[in-house]
C-alpha positions as CSV (number, residue, x, y, z in Angstrom):
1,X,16.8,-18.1,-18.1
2,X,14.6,-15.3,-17.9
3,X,12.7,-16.5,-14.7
4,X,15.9,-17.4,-13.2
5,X,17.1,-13.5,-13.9
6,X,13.6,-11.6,-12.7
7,X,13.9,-14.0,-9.3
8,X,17.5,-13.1,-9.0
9,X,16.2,-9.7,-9.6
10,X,13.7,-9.7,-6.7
11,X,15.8,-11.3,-4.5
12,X,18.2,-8.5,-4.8
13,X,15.3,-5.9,-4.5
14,X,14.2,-7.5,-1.3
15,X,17.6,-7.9,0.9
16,X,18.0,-4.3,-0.3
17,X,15.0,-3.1,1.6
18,X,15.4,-5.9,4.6
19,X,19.2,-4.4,4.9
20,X,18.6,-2.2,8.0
21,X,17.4,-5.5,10.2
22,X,20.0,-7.9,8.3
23,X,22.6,-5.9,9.1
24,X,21.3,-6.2,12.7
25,X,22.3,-10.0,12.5
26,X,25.8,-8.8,12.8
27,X,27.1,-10.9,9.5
28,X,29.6,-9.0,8.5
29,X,31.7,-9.2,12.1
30,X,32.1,-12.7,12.7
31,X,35.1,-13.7,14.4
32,X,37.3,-14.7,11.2
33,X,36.6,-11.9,8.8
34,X,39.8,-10.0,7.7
35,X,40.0,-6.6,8.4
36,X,43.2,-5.0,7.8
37,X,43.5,-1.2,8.9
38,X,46.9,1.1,7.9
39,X,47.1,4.9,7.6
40,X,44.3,5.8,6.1
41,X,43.6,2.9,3.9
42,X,41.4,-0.3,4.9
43,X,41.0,-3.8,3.5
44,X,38.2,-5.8,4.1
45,X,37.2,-9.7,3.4
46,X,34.0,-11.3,4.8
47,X,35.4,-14.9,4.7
48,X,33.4,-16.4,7.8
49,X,30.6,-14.5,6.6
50,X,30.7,-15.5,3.0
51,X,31.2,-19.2,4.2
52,X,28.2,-19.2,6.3
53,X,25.9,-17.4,3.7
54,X,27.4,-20.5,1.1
55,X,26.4,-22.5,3.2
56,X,23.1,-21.3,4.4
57,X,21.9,-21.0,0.7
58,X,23.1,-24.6,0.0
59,X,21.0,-26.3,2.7
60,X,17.8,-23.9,1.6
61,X,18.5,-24.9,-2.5
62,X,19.0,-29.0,-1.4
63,X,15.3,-28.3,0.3
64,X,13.9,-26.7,-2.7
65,X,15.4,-29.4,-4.7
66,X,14.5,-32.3,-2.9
């Protein structure tokens, strides 16, 4: 479990400094993403983006695992 959390960890620790040339990949503005905009407030759901990421990581943990 502890191996598990320090990976987790690092994984974190390295998107967070790879941010500024992920964001660049333009996940986050995929046709199919909710954005709702009224007045001054703002609701936002990645749903494309969040599928795509699911299954991104799901093909790359079958590898690993196979």
């Amino acid at each position: 479990m502890q191996r598990l959390l320090i990976v987790l960890g690092v994984g974190f620790l390295l998107a967070g400094l790879a941010w500024p040339w992920l964001a660049r990949l333009g996940l986050g503005r995929l046709p199919g993403d909710i954005a709702v905009r009224h007045g001054n407030s703002a609701f936002y759901f990645p749903i494309v983006t969040c599928v795509l990421i699911s299954v991104a990581l799901s093909l790359l943990f079958w590898l690993i695992n196979r």
